[in-house]
C-alpha positions as CSV (number, residue, x, y, z in Angstrom):
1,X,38.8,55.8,-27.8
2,X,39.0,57.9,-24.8
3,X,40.5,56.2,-21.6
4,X,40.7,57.7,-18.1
5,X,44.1,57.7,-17.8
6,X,45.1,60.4,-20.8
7,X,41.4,62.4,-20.8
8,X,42.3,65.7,-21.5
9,X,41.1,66.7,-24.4
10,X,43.1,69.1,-26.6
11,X,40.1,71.7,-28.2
12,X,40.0,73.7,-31.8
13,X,38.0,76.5,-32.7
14,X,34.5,75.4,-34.3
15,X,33.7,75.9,-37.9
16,X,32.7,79.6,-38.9
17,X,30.0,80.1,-41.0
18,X,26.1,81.1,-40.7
19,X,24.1,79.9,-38.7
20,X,20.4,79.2,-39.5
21,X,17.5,77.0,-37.1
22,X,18.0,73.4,-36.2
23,X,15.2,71.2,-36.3
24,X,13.6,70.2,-33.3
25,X,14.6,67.5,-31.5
26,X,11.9,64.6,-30.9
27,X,11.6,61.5,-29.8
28,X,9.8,58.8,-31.5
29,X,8.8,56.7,-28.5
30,X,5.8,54.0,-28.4
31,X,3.1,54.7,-25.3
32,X,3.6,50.9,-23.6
33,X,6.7,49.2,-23.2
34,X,9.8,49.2,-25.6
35,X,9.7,46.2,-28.3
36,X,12.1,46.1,-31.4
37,X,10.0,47.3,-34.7
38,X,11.6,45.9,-37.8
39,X,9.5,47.9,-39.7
40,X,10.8,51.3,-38.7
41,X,13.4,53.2,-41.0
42,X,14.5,56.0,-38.6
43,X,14.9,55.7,-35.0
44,X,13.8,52.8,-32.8
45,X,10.6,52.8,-33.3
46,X,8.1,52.6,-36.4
47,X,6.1,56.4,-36.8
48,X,4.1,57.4,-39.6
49,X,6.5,60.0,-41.1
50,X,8.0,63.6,-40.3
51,X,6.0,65.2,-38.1
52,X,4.2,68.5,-39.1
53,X,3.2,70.8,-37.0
54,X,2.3,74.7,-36.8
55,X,4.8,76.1,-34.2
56,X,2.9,76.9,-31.3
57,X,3.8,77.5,-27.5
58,X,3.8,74.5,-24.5
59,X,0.6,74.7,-24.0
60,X,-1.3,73.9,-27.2
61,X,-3.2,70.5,-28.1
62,X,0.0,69.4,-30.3
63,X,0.5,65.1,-30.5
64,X,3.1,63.9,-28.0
65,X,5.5,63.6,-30.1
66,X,5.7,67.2,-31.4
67,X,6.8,70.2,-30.0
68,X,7.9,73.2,-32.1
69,X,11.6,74.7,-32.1
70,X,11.2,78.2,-30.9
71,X,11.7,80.7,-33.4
72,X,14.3,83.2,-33.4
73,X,13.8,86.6,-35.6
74,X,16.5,87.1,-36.4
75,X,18.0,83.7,-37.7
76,X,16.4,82.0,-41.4
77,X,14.7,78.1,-41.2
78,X,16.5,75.6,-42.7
79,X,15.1,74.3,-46.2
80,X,14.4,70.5,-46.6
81,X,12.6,67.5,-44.8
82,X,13.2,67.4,-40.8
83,X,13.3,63.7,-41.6
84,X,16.8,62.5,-40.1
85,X,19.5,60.8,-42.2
86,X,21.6,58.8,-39.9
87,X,25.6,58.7,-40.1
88,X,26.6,55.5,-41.1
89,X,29.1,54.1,-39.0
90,X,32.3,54.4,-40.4
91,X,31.9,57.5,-41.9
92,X,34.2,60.3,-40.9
93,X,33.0,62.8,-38.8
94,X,33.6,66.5,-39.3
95,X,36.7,67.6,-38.2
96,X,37.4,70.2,-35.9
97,X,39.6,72.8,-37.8
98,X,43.1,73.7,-36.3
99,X,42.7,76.7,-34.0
100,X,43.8,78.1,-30.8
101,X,43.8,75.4,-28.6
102,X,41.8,75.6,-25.1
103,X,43.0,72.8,-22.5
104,X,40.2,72.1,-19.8
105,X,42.0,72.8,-16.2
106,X,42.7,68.5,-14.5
107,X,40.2,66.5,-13.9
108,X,39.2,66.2,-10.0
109,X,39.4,62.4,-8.7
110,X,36.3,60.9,-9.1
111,X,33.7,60.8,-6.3
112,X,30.4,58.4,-5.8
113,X,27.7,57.6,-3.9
114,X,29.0,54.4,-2.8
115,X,26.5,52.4,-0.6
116,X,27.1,52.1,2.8
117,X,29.1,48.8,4.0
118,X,27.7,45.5,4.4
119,X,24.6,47.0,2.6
120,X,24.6,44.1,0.4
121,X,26.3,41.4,-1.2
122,X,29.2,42.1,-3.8
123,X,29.0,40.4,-7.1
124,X,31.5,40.2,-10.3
125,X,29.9,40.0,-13.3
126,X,31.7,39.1,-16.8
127,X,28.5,39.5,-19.6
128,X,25.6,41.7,-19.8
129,X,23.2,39.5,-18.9
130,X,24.9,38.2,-15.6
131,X,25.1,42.7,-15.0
132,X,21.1,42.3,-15.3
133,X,20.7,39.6,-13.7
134,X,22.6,40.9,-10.3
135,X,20.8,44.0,-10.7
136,X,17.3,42.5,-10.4
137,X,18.3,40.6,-7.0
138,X,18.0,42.9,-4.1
139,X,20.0,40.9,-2.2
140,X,23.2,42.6,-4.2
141,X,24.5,46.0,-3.0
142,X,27.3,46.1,-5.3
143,X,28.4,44.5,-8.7
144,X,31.9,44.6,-10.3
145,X,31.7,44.7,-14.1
146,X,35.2,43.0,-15.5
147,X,37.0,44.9,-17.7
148,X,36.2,44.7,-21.9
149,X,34.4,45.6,-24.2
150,X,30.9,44.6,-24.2
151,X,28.0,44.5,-26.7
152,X,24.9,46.5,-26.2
153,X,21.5,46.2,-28.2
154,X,19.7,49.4,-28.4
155,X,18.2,49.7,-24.8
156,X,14.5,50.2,-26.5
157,X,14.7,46.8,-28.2
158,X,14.8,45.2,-24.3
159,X,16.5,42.3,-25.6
160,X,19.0,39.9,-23.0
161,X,22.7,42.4,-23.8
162,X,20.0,45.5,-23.7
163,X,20.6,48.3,-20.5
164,X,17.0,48.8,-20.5
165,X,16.7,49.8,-16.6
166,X,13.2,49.8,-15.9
167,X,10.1,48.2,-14.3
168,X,12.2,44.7,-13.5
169,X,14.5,46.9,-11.3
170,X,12.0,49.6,-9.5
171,X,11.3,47.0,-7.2
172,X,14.7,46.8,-5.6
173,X,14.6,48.1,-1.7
174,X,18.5,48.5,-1.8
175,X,20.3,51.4,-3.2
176,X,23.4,49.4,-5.1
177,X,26.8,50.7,-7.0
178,X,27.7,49.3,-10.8
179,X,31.4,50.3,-11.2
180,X,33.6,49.2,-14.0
181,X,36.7,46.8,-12.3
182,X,38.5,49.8,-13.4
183,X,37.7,53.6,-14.4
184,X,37.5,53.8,-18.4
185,X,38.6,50.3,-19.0
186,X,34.7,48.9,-19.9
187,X,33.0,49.8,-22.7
188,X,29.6,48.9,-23.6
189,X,30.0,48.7,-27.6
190,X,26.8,49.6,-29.8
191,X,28.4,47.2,-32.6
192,X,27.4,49.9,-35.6
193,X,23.9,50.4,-34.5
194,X,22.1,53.3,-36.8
195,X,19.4,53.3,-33.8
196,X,22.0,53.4,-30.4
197,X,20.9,53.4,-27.2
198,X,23.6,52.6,-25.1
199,X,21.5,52.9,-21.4
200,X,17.6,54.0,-20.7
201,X,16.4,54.5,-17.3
202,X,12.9,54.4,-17.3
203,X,9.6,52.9,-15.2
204,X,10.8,54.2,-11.5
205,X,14.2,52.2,-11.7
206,X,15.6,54.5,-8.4
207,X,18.7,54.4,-6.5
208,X,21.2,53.3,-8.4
209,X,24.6,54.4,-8.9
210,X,26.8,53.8,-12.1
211,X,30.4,54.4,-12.2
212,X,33.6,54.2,-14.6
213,X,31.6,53.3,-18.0
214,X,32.8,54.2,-21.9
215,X,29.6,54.1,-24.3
216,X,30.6,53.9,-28.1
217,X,30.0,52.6,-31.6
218,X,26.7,53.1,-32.8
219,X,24.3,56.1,-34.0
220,X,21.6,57.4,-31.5
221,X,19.3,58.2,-34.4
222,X,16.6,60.9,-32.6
223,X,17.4,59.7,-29.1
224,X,20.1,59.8,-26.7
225,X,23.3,57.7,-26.3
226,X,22.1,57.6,-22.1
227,X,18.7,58.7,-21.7
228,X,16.0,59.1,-18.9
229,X,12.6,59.1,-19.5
230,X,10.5,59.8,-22.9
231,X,7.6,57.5,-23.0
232,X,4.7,59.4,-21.1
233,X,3.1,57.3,-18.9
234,X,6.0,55.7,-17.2
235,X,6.8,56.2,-14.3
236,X,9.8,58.4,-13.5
237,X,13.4,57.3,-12.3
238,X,14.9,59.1,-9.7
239,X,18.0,58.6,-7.3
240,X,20.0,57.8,-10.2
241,X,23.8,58.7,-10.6
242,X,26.3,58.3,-13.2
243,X,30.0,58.4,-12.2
244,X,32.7,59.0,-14.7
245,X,31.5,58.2,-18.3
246,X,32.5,58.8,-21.1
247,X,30.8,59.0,-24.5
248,X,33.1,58.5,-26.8
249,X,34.0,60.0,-30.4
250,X,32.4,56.8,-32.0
251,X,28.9,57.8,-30.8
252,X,27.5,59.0,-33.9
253,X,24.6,61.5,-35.0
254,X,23.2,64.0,-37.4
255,X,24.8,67.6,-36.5
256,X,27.7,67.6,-38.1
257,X,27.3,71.5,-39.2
258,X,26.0,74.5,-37.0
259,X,22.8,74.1,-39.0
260,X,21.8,70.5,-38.9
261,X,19.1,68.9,-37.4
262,X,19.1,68.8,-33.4
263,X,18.0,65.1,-32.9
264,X,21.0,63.1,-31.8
265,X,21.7,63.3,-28.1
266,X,23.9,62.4,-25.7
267,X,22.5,62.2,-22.6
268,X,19.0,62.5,-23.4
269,X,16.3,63.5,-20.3
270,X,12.9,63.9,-21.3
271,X,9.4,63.5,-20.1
272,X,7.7,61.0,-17.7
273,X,5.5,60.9,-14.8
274,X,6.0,63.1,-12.3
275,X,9.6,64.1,-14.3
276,X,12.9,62.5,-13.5
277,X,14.3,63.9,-10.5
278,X,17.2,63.4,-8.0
279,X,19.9,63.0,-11.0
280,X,23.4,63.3,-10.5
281,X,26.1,63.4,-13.1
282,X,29.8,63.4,-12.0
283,X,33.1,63.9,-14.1
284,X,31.5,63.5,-17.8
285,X,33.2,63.8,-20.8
286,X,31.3,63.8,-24.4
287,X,33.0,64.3,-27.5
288,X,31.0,65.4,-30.0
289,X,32.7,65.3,-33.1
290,X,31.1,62.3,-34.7
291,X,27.9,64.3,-35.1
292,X,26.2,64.6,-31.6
293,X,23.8,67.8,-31.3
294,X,24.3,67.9,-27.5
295,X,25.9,66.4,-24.3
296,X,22.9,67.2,-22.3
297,X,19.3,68.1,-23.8
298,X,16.6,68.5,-21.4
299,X,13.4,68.4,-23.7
300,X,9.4,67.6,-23.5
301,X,7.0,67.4,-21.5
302,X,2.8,67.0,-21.8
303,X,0.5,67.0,-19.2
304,X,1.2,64.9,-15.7
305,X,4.4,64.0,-18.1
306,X,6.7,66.6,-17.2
307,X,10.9,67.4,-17.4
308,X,13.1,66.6,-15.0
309,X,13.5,68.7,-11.4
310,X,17.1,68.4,-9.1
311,X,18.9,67.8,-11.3
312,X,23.4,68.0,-10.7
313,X,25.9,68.4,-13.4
314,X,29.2,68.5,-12.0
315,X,32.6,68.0,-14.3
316,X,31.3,68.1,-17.6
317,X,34.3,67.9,-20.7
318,X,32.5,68.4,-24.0
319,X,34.4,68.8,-27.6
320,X,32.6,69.3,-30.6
321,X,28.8,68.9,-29.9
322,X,26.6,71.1,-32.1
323,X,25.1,72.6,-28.6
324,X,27.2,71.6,-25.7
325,X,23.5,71.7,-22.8
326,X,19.9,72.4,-24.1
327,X,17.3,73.4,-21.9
328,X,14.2,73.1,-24.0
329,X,10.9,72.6,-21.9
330,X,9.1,75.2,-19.1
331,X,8.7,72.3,-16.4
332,X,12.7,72.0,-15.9
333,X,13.1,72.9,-12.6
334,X,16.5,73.3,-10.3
335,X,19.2,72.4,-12.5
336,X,22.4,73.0,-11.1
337,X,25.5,72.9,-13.6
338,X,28.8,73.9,-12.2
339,X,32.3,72.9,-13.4
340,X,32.1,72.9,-17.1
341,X,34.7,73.1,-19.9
342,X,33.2,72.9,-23.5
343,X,34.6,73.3,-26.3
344,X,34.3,73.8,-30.4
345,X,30.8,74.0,-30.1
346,X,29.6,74.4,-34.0
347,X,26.8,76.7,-32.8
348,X,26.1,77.4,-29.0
349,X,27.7,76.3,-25.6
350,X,25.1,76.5,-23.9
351,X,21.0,77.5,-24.8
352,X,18.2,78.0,-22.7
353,X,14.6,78.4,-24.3
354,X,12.6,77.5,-21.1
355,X,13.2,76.1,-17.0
356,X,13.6,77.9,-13.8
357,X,16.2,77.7,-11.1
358,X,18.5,76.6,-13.7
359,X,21.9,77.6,-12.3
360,X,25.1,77.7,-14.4
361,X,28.2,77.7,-12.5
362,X,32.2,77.9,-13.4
363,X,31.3,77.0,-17.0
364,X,34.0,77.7,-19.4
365,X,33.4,77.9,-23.1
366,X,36.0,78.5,-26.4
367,X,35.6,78.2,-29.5
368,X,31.8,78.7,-30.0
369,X,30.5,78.9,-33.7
370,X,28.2,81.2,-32.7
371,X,28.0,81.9,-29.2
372,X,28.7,80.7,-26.0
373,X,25.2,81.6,-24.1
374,X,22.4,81.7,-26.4
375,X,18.5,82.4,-25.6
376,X,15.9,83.5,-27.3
377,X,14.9,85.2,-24.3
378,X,18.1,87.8,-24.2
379,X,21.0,87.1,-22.7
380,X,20.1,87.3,-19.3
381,X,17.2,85.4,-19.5
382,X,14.4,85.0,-16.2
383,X,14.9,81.4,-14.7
384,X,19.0,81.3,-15.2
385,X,21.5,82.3,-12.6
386,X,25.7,82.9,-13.8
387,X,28.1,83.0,-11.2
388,X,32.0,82.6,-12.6
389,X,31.1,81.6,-16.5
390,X,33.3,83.0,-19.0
391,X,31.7,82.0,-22.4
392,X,33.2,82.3,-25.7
């Protein structure tokens, strides 16, 4: 486990060898509210099978659930089913090779959005149910989560110990801070999961700011380990920032080669009404070497269901993701990511196949298996803006 007070993460050099197509990522996600399906054998909800699609652009009549990877001419498809296989917990990851090492610059102190004073009353929490149960009182501006280690059911499965953050929290008035009692020292455990969600923030849940939490232990099997949004006809959350998280080694997924399927996320932000929008992220770290695809994917959208718009990525450590930040869907709009150090990428630091006013700022890369900037779009593609990145 990672804990604030030794975060720096030493980097090696990503696996060389060739590259061919992911599969797209997609997100299995029922059209009403989240309920546990017992009968479902990959991801958190029951489907009908591997989707099958012909590729085709944003705009066609696709389902959902589907939208095609965009080629790229010059790179072969991958042979066999898009059908995930999870990692089982347990398993050892890939390892990063031994390489020239690339240490990320320190760490700047943590800031947050703190609410104002006497904007509230401050409660201590010790269980995830009291955290949920503080959360859905307005009356609480601020609530103190002891440190440990706490276990999490899959947020989707809304059971009492799940973060779902949704429609029983949009009606809060108050903006209101969730800190750990201290930075790194609580960490909400996944137990194993093959289907982990560690924190959804879905249905209009708004104005909320989480700070100092560890996610770990469990496989986010075509999701994210943190997502926002992916069921169209919710409503959107906005307001919403995280402080200081880390996702830790132990967070499991699918890409563990340059040319495995892109499903495991994570942070996940994906479609919803009206988009997600007014997200902050501040001093993140991800390590990707249990299999994650990506630290950030921005994908899907249909209809009055779109991506997500202001978004801030500020801070951002990643080791060993597949993709370090995906942006994946034409209704992305103002996404500012600035202070970035990524590292042992298998493929790509950093792709864009679609968004405008996406601006990349200070982002550091080493180590790419590939490339540190990819798009299919050339490599200065209409809708990004550089200043200061040095990608390798």
């Amino acid at each position: 486990m990672i804990h604030r007070s030794a975060r720096g993460l030493a980097v090696g050099l990503a696996l060389a060898m060739p590259i061919v197509v992911g599969v797209a990522a997609v997100q299995f996600a029922p059209t009403g509210a989240p309920t546990p399906s017992p009968t479902s054998s990959v991801g958190q909800f029951a489907y009908t099978g591997p989707a099958t699609a012909t590729p085709s652009d944003a705009s066609s009549a696709s389902p959902w659930w589907w939208s095609p990877w965009p080629s790229v001419p010059d790179q072969p498809s991958p042979s066999g089913s898009d059908a995930p296989t999870a990692t089982p917990p347990g398993v050892a990851p890939t390892a990063t090779p031994p390489g020239v090492a690339h240490v990320s610059p320190p760490k700047a102190p943590p800031r947050t959005n703190r609410p104002p004073a006497n904007s509230g009353s401050v409660v201590r929490v010790a269980s995830v149910p009291a955290l949920l149960e503080a959360l859905a009182d307005n009356g609480v501006g601020e609530i103190i989560v002891n440190n440990g280690t706490y276990h999490v059911s899959p947020a989707g499965q809304a059971r009492s110990d799940s973060l779902w953050i949704g429609a029983r929290y949009a009606r809060r008035t108050r903006p209101i801070l969730v800190r750990a009692a201290t930075l790194g020292h609580v960490t909400f455990d996944g137990g194993g999961t093959s289907s982990f969600g560690c924190i959804s923030f879905e249905e209009g849940a708004h104005d909320q700011t989480w700070e100092g939490f560890d996610c770990a232990d469990g496989t986010a099997n075509e999701t994210g380990v943190v997502s926002f949004g992916g069921y169209p006809g919710m409503a959107a959350p906005y307001r919403i920032t995280l402080v200081s998280f880390d996702i830790l080694r132990s967070c499991l997924g699918d890409s563990t080669s340059a040319s495995s399927p892109v499903t495991d996320h994570a942070f996940y932000i994906s479609e919803a009404l009206g988009g997600p929008h007014n997200l902050t992220f501040r001093d993140i770290t991800v390590d990707g070497r249990g299999g994650l695809a990506s630290a950030f994917h921005f994908y899907h959208s249909s209809g009055a269901n779109r991506n997500a718009w202001d978004v801030v990525i500020e801070d951002l450590h990643v080791i060993g993701t597949q993709q370090a930040i995906m942006f994946w869907d034409p209704t992305i709009q103002k996404v500012t990511v600035t202070g970035a150090f990524i590292s042992g990428a298998l493929r790509y630091a950093v792709r864009f196949e679609g968004g405008t006013g996406v601006s990349l700022i200070d982002i550091s890369s080493s180590g790419s298996g590939s490339a540190g900037f990819y798009s299919s779009m050339g490599a200065k593609p209409a809708g990004v803006t550089f200043v200061g990145d040095r990608f390798d």
